[in-house]
C-alpha positions as CSV (number, residue, x, y, z in Angstrom):
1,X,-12.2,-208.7,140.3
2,X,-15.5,-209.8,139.3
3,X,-17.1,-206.5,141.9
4,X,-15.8,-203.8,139.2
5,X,-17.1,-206.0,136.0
6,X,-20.4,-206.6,138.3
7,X,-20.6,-202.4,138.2
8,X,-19.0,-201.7,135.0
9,X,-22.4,-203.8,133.5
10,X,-25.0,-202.4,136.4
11,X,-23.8,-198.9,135.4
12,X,-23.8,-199.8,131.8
13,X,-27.4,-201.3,131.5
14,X,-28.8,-198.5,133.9
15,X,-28.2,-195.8,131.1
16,X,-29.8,-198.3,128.1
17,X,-33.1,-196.5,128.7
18,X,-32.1,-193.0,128.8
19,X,-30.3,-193.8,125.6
20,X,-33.0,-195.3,123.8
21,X,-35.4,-192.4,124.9
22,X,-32.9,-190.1,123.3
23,X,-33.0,-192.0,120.2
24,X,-36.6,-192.4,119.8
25,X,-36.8,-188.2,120.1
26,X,-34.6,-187.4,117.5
27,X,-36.7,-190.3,115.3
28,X,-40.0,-188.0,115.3
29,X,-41.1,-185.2,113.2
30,X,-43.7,-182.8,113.8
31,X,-45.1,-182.0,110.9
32,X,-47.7,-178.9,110.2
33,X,-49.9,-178.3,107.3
34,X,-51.7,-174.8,106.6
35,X,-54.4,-174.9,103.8
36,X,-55.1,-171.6,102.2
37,X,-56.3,-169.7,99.6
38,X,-54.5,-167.6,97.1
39,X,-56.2,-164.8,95.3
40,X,-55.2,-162.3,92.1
41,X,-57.2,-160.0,93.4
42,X,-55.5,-157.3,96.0
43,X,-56.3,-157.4,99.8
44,X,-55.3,-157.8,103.0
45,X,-53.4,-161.3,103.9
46,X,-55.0,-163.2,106.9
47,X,-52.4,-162.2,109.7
48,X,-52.2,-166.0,110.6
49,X,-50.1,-166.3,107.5
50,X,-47.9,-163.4,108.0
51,X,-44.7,-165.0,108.6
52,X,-45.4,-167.0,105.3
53,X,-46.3,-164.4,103.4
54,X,-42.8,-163.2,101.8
55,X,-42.0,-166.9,100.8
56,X,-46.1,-167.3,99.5
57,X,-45.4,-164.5,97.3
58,X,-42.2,-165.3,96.1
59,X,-43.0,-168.8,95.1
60,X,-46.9,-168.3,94.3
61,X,-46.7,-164.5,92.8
62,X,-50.5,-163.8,93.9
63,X,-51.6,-160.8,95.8
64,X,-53.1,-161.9,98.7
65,X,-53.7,-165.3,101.0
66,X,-56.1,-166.4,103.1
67,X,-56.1,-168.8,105.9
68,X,-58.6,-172.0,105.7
69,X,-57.3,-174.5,108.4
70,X,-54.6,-176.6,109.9
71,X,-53.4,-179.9,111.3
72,X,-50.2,-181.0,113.0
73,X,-49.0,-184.4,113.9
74,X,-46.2,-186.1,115.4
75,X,-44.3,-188.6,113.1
76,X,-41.8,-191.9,113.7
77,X,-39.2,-191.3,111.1
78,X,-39.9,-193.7,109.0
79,X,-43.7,-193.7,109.6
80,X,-46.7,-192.5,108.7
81,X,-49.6,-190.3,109.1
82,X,-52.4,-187.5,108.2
83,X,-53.6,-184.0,108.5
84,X,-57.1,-182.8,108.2
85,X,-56.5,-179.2,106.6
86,X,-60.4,-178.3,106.0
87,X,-62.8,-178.1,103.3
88,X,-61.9,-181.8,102.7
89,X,-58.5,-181.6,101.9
90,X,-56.0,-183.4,103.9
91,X,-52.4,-184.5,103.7
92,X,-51.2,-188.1,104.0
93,X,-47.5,-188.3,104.7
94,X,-44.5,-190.5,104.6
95,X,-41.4,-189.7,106.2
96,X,-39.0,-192.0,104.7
97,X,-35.9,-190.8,106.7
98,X,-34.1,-187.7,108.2
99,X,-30.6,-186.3,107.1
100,X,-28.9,-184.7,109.6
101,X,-31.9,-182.4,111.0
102,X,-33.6,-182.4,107.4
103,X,-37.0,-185.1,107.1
104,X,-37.6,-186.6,104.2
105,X,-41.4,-186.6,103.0
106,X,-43.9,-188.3,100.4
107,X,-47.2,-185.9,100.9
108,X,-50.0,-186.9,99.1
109,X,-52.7,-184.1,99.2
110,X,-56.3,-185.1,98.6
111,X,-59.3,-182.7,98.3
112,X,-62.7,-182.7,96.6
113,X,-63.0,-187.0,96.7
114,X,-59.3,-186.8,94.4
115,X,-56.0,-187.0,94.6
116,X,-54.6,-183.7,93.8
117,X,-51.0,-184.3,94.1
118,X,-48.4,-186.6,95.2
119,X,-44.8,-185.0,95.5
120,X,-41.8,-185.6,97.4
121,X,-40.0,-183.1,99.7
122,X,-37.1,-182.5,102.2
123,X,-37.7,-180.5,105.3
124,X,-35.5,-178.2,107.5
125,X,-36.9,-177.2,110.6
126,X,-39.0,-173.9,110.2
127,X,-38.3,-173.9,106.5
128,X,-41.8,-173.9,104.8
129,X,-42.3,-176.1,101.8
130,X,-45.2,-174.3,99.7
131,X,-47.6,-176.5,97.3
132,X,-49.5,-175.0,94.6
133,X,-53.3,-176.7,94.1
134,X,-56.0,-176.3,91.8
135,X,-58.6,-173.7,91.5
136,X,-60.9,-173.2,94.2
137,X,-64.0,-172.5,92.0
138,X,-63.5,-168.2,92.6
139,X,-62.5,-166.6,89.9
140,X,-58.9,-165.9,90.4
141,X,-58.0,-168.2,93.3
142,X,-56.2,-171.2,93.7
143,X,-55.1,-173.7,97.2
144,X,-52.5,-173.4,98.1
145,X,-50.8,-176.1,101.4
146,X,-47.8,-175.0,103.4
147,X,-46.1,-177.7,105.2
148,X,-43.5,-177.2,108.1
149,X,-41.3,-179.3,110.3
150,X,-41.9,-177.8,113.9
């Protein structure tokens, strides 16, 4: 009697750590940032934000965007981390806790020495979340941050 409890408990505790590795995957996010300009003036829209550009337009209404730089980073959920975007701006971020696939986020986005906004979001994988920032100093054009669960 004791051989098949013996097992039942060898078997038992030999898949522990495949279980917890399956947890700790579904507890991290990667999350991407894409720093950009956007501009009222017409022109061609860097191809590296193509398959952004219907949702940039729809939410930011200018007539073209251009590409500055980008940071990715793997998160705990909870945890915490940051993204260097370029031309000093980079994103701290909280993820407080996922829903089903979704990830919950505080970003904080700091540029020029300032913060320039602190916002909460909810992510779905590939959904962008678009964040409209101040002027850049050009007549006409403002940042703009895109941030992505990958």
């Amino acid at each position: 009697m004791n051989t098949p409890r013996f097992l039942l408990a060898f078997c038992l505790l030999a898949t522990l750590p495949s279980l917890s590795l399956t947890v700790r995957a579904a507890e991290r996010a990667t999350i991407q940032g894409i720093l950009l300009t956007a501009s009222t003036a017409r022109g061609q829209t860097d191809s590296r934000l193509a398959p952004y550009e219907p949702t940039l337009r729809r939410i930011l209404r200018f007539e073209s965007y251009r590409f500055i730089g980008e940071d990715a980073a793997a998160l705990a959920v909870p945890g915490e981390g940051s993204l260097s975007l370029g031309n000093g701006h980079r994103l701290e971020i909280e993820t407080e806790r996922a829903e089903g696939r979704n990830v919950r986020l505080k970003v904080r986005w700091f540029g020029g020495g300032r913060t320039l906004m602190s916002t909460g979001l909810v992510l779905r994988p590939g959904v962008p979340a678009v964040l409209g920032g101040p002027s850049t100093g050009s007549k006409g054009e403002v940042y703009a941050v895109i941030v992505t669960e990958r």
